[in-house]
C-alpha positions as CSV (number, residue, x, y, z in Angstrom):
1,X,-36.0,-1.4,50.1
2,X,-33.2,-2.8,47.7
3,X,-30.2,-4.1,49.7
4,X,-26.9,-3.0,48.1
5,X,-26.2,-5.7,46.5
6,X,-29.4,-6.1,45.1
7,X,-29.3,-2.2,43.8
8,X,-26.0,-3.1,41.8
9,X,-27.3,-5.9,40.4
10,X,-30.2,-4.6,39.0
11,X,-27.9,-1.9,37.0
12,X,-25.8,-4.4,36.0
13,X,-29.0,-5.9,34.4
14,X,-29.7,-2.5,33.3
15,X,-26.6,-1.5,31.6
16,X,-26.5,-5.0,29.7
17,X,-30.2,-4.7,28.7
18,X,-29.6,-1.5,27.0
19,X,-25.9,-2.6,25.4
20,X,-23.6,-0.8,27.7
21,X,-22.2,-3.8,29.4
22,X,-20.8,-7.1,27.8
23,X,-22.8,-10.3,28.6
24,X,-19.8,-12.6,27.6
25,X,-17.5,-13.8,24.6
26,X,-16.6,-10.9,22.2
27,X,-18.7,-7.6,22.5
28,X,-20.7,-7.2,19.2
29,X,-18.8,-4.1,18.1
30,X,-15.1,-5.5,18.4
31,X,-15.2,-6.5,15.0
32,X,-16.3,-2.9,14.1
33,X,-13.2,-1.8,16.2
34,X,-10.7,-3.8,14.9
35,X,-11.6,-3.6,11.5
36,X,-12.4,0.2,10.8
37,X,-11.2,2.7,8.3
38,X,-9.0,4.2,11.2
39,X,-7.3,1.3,12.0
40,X,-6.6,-0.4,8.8
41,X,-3.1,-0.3,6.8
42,X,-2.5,-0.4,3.2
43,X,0.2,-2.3,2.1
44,X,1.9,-3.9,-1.2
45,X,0.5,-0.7,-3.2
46,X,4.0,1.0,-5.0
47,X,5.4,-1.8,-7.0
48,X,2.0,-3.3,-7.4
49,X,0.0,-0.8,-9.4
50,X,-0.6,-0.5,-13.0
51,X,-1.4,3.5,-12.4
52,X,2.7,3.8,-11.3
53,X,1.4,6.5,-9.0
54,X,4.0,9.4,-7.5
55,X,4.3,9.2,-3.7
56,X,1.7,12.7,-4.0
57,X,-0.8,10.6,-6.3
58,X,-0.6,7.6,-3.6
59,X,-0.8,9.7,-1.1
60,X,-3.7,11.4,-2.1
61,X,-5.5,8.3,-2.9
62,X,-5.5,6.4,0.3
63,X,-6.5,10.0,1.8
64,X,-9.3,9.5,-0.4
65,X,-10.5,6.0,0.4
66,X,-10.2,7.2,4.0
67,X,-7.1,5.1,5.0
68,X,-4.7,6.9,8.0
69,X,-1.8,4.0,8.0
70,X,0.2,2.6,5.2
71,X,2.8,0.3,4.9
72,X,5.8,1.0,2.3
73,X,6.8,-1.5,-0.2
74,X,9.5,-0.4,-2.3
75,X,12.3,-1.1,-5.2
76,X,15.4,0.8,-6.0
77,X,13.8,3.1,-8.5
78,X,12.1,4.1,-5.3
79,X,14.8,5.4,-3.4
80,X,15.0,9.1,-4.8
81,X,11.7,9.5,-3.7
82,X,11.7,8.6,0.1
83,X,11.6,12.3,1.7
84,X,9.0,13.1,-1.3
85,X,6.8,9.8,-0.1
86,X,6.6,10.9,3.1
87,X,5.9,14.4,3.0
88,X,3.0,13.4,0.7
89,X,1.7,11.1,3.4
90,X,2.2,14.0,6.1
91,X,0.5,16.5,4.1
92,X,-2.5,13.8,3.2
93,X,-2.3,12.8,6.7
94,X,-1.7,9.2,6.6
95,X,0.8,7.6,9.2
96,X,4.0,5.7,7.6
97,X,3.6,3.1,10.0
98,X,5.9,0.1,8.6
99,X,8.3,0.0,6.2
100,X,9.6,-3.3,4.0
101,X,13.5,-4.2,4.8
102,X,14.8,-6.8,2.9
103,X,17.4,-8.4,3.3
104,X,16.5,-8.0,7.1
105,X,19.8,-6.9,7.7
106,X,22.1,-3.5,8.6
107,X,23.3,-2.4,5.0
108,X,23.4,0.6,2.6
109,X,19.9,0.6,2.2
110,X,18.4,0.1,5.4
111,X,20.7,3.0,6.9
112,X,19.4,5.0,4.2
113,X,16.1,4.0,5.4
114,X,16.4,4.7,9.2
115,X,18.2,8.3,8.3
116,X,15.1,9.5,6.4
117,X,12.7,8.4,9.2
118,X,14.6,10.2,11.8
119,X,15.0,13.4,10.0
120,X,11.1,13.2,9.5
121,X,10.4,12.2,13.0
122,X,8.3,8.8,11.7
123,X,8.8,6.0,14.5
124,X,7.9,3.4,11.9
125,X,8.1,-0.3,12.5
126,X,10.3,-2.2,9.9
127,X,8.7,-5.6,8.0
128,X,12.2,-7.6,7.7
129,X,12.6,-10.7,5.6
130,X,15.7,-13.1,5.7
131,X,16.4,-16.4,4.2
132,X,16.3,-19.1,6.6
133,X,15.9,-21.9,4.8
134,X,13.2,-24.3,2.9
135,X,13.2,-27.2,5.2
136,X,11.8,-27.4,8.9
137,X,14.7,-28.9,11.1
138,X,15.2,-29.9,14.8
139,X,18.2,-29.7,17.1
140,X,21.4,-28.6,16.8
141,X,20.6,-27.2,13.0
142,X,17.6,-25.5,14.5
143,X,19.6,-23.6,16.7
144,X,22.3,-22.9,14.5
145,X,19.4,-21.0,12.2
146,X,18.0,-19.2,15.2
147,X,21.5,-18.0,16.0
148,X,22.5,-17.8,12.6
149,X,19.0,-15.4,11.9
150,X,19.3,-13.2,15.0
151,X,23.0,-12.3,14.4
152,X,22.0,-10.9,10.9
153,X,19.2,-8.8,12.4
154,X,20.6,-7.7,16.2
155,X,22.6,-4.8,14.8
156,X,19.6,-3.4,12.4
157,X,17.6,-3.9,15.5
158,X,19.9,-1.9,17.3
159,X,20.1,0.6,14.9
160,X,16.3,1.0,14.5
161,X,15.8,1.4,18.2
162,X,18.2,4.6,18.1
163,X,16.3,6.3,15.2
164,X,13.0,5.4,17.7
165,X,11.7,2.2,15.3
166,X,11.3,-1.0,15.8
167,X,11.7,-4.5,13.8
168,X,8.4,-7.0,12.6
169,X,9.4,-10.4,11.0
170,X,7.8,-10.5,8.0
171,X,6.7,-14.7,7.0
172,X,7.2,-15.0,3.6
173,X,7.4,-19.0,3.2
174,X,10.5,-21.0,4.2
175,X,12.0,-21.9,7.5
176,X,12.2,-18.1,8.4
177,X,8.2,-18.0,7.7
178,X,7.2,-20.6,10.4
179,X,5.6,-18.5,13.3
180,X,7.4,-20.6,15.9
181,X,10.9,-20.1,14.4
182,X,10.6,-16.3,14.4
183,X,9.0,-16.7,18.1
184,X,12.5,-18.6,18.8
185,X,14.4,-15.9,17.1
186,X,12.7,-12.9,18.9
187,X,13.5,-14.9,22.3
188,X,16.7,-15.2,21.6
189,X,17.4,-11.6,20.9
190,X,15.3,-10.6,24.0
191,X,17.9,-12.5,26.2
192,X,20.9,-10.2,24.5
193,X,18.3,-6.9,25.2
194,X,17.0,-6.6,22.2
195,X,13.5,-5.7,23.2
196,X,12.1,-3.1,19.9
197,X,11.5,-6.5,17.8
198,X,8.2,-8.3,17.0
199,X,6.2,-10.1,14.0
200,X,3.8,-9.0,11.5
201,X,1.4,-12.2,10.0
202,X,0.7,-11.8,6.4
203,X,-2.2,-14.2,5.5
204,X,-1.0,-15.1,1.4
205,X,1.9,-16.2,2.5
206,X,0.2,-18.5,5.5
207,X,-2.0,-20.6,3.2
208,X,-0.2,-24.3,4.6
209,X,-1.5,-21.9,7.9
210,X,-5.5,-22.2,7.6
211,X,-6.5,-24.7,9.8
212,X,-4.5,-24.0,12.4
213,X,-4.9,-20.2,12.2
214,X,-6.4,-20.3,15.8
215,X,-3.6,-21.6,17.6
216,X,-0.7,-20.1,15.5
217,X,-2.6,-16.4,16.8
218,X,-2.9,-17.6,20.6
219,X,0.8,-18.2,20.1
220,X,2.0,-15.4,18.2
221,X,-0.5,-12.6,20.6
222,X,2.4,-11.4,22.7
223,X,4.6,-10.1,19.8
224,X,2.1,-9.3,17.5
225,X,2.5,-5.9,15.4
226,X,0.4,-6.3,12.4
227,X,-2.0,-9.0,10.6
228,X,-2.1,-8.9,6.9
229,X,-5.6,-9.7,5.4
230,X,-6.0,-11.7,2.4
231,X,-9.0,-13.9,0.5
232,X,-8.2,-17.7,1.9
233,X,-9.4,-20.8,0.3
234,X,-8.4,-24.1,1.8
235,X,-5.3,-26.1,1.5
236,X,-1.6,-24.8,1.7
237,X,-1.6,-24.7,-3.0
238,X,-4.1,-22.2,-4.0
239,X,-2.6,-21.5,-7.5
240,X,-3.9,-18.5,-9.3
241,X,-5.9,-17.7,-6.6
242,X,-3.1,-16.9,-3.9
243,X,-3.9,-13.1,-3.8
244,X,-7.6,-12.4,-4.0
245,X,-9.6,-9.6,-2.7
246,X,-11.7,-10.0,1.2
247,X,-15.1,-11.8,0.1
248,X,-13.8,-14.0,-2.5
249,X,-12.6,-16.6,-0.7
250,X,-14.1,-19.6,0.9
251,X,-12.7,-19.5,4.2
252,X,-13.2,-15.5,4.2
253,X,-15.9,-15.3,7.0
254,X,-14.0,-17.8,9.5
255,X,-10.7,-16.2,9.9
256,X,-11.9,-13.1,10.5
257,X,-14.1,-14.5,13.2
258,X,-10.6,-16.3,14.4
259,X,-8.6,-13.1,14.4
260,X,-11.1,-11.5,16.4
261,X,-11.9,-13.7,18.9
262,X,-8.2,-14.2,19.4
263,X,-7.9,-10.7,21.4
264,X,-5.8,-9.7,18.7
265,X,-5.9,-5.7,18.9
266,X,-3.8,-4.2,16.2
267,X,-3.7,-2.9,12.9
268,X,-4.8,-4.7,9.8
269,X,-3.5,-4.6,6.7
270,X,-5.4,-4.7,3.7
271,X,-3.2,-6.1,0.3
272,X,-2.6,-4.6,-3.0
273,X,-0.2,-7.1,-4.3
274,X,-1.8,-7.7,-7.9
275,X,-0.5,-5.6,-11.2
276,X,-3.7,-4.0,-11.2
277,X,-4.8,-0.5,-10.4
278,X,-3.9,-0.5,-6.7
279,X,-7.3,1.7,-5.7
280,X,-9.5,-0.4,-7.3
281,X,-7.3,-3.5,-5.9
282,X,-7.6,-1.5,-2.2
283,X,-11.5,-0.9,-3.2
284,X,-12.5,-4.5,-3.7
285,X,-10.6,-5.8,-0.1
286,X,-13.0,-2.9,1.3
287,X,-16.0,-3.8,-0.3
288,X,-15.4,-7.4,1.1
289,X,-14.5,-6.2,4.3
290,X,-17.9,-4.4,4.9
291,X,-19.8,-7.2,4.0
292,X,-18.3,-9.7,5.9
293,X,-17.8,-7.7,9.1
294,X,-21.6,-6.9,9.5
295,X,-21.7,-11.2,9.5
296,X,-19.7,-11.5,12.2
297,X,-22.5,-9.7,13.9
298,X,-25.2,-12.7,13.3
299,X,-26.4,-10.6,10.1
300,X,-27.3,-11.8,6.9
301,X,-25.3,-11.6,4.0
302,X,-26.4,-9.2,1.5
303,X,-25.0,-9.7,-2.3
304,X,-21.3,-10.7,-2.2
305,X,-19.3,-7.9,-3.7
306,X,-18.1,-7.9,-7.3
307,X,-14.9,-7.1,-7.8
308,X,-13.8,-4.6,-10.2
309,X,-9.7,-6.4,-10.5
310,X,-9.7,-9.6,-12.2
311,X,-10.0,-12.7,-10.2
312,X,-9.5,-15.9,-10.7
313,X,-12.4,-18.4,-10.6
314,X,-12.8,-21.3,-8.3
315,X,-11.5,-24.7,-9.5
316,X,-14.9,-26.9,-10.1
317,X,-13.7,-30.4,-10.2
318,X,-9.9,-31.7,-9.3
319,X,-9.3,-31.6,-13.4
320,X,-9.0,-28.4,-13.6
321,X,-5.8,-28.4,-12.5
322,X,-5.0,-31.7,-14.1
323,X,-1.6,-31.5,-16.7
324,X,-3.3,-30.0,-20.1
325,X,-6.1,-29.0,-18.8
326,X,-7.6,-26.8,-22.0
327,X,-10.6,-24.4,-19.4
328,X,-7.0,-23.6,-17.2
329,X,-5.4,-22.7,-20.2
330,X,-7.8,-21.0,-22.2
331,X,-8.8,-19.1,-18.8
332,X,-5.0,-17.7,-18.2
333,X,-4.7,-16.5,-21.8
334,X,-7.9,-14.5,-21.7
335,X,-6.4,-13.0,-18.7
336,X,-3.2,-12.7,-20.3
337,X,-4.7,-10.9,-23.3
338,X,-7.0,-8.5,-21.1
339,X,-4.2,-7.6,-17.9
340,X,-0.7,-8.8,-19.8
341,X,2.1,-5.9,-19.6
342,X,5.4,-7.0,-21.0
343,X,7.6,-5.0,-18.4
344,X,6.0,-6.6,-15.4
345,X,6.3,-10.2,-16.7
346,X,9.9,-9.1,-17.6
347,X,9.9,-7.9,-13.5
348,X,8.5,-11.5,-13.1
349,X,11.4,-13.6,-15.0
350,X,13.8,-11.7,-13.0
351,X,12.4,-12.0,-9.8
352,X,14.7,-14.0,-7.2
353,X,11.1,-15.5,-6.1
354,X,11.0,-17.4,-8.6
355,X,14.7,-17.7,-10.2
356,X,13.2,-18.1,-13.9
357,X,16.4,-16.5,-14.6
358,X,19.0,-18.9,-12.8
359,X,18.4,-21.5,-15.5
360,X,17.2,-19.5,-18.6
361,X,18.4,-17.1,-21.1
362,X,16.4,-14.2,-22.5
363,X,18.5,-12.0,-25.0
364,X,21.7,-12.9,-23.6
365,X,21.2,-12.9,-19.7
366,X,20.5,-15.6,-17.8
367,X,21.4,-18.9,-16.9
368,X,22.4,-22.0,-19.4
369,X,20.4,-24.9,-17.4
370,X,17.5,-24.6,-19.3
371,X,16.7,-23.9,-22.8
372,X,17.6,-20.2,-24.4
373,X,13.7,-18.6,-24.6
374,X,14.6,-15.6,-26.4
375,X,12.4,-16.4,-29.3
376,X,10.1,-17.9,-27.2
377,X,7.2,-15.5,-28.1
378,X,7.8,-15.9,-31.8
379,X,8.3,-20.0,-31.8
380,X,5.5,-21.3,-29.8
381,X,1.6,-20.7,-29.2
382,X,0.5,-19.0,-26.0
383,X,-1.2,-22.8,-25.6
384,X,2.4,-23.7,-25.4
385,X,3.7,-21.3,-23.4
386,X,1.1,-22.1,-20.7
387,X,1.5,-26.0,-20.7
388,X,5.2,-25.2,-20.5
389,X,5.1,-23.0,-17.1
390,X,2.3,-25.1,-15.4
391,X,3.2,-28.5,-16.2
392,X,7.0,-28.4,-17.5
393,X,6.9,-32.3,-18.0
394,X,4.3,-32.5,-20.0
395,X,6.0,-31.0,-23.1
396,X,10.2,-31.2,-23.2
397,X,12.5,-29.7,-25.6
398,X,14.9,-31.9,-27.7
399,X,18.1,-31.9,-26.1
400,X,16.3,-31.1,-22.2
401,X,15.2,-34.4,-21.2
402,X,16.9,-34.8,-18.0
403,X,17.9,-38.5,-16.9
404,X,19.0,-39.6,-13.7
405,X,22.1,-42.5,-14.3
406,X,23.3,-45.1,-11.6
407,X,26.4,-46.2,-12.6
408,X,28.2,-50.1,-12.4
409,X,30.9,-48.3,-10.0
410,X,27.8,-46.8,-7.3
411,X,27.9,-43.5,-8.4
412,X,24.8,-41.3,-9.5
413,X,23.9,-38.6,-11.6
414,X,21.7,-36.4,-13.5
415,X,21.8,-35.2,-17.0
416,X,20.8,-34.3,-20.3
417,X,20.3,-37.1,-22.3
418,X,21.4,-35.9,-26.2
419,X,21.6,-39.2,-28.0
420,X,21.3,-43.0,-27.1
421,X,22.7,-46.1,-29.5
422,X,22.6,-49.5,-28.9
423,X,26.2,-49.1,-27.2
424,X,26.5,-45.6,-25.2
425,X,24.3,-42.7,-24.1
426,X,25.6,-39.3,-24.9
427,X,24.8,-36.8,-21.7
428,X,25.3,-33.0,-21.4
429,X,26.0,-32.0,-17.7
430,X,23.4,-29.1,-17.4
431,X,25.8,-26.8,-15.6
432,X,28.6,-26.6,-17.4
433,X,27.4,-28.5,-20.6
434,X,30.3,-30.8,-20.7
435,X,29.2,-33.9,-23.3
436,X,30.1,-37.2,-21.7
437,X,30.0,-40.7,-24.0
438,X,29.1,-43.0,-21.4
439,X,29.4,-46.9,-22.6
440,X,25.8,-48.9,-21.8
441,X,28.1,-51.4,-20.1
442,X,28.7,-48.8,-17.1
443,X,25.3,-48.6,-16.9
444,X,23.1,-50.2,-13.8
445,X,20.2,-47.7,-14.5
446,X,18.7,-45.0,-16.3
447,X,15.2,-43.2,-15.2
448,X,13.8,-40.4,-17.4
449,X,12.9,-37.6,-15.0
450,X,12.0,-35.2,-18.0
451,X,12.3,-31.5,-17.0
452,X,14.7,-30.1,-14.6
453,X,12.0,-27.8,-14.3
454,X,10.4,-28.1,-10.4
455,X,6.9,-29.4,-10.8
456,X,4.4,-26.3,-9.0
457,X,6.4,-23.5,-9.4
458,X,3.7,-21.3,-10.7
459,X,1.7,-22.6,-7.6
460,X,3.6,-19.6,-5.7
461,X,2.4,-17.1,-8.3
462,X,-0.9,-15.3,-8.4
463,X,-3.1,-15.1,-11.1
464,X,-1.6,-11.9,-12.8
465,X,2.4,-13.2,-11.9
């Protein structure tokens, strides 16, 4: 006869002989789990869709491609529609689970925002963004921000925890996107009560994040409310391929191994965020979703998925993104040609993102730093217009060449250089466009720094931006 220990070993040996007990590390179907339809979220699909769908149209879509959570990104043209966006979602029966705040703060617009989720009875979490900064920084500064941050947000916070929500940080670059600052900020509002407050992790805006993915999840477990999905290639400047669809990127396979293994147990977001039709975007992240989750698994890859939204190919050799490089051009004007909708890159040049329109005029709005482009699109070839948003040194208009002048008396500055003699440089200040003569004899030195311009801004842009 079996002694009792013996009998409960043997169905222990049993039950993992026939799958019903876990023999160690991850169970095979976690991965299935954690990345199913039913717990997926789609997100950046309002703005970012060709199509322009009514909240009944969207609705009815992600009903369709079998999605029960969505996340809603919205502009101001988007306001009248709130009540209608979710009613569609209720009657489709998709969850509002999140819902983008920005500026992170208790205004107009986010009262708005918590009054119609209460008088629909949605307990959504809201995705807020502040400014924090560009620059990591240590001591007393770094406590000034974390202060600084947690004011701002403490009464929306309060606010959303009477209306039954609750508050994600949302990393979007910047001091405020470093997972340890918004750890810091969430324990310093925990220590004033504020408990309803947490972080979501959005992976195209973690690139600099890839190889340390593992530790940044281990650290970031305990207030965890949502992890954002996106195609990953190494290093923290992908260029034109920032956004791309699940499969398509090189480092794909291993971060979803890494979020899995992390105990990570939450919702997944799966990202529109491309000017494209936002169900075939949402299509192609599924597709790549189903065949890398069966690899997790041990199996063999079948055919990588082919994606029906454009996507950006893989740089072969370091030239490619050399200044001038005539494959990168050609390659963006073919895309141009095909995808290019003059209201979106209108949306673009206006975006704060990018602040195109801090230093430029187009038909009489804008800044005056940079050159007037109103007639742009008549005056040069799309070549040119390429070269002049990748590599803005290459290339500078008369008059913009920007010089940077140490004077006899210690003082430095930088300019527009407009004409040089053998006795005096003529400079322009770019912000107020005052014309100084200054005599060669004040001069110590003069270095040509060519375009104010920053070098890499359309690093931050995807393909279609």
């Amino acid at each position: 006869m079996l002694g009792y220990a013996q009998k409960w070993l043997c169905l222990a040996w049993l039950l993992v002989s026939i799958g019903l007990a876990p023999v160690g590390g991850p169970a095979v179907d976690d991965s299935n789990r954690l990345f199913a339809r039913e717990n997926l979220i789609a997100w950046c699909i309002v703005p970012f869709d060709s199509r322009s769908r009514s909240p009944e149209e969207r609705a009815a879509m992600l009903e369709r491609l079998g999605f029960k959570h969505f996340a809603y990104d919205w502009r101001e043209k988007d306001i009248p529609t709130f009540d209608a966006e979710i009613e569609a979602l209720q009657k489709h029966g998709v969850a509002l689970d999140a819902f983008w705040v920005a500026p992170g703060v208790l205004n107009k617009e986010s009262r708005l925002i918590l009054d119609v989720l209460k008088r629909h009875g949605v307990h959504a979490t809201l995705w807020v963004l502040l400014d924090g900064g560009a620059n990591r920084v240590e001591g007393a500064e770094q406590q000034k921000r974390v202060e600084s941050i947690a004011a701002n947000l403490k009464p929306l916070a309060e606010a959303a925890a009477q209306a039954g929500c609750s508050l994600a940080l949302y990393n979007h670059g910047g001091w405020f996107g470093e997972p340890e600052n918004q750890i810091a900020i969430i324990e310093h509002l925990k220590k004033q009560d504020i408990k309803n407050i947490g972080m979501v992790y959005n992976l195209h805006h973690g690139h600099e994040h890839t190889e340390r993915l593992a530790a940044i999840l281990k650290m970031a477990l305990p207030y965890l409310k949502g992890v954002n999905l996106n195609g990953m290639d190494p290093g923290p400047n992908p260029g034109p391929r920032k956004i791309l669809p699940l499969g398509q990127g090189s480092l794909d396979l291993d971060i979803l191994r890494i979020i899995r293994d992390s105990g990570y147990k939450g919702p997944i977001g799966i990202l529109g965020h491309t000017n494209d039709d936002a169900e075939l975007r949402l299509l192609d992240n599924l597709d790549g979703l189903d065949w890398l989750v069966p690899q997790l698994d041990g199996k063999p890859p079948g055919p990588r998925p082919k994606p029906r939204t454009p996507v950006a190919s893989r740089p072969e050799t370091k030239a490619s993104t050399e200044p001038g490089d005539q494959a990168t051009i050609a390659e963006l004007i073919q895309q141009s040609q095909l995808h290019g909708n003059a209201q979106r890159g209108a949306e673009v040049f206006a975006s704060t993102r990018f602040g195109c329109m801090t230093c430029h005029q187009v038909a009489g709005r804008g800044g005056q730093v940079g050159p007037d482009l109103s007639a742009s699109g008549a005056c040069l070839k799309p070549e040119e217009l390429v070269e002049s948003i990748l590599w803005p040194r290459l290339k500078v208009k008369d008059g913009y060449e920007a010089v940077t002048v140490a004077t006899i008396n210690g003082k430095v500055r930088q300019a527009y250089r407009q004409m040089e003699t053998d006795k005096e440089v003529v400079l322009r200040d770019p912000a107020s466009n005052e014309i100084t003569h200054l005599p060669k004899s004040q001069i110590e030195a003069i270095q040509s720094t060519g375009s104010l311009m920053p070098e890499g801004l359309a690093a931050s842009m995807t393909v279609n931006e």
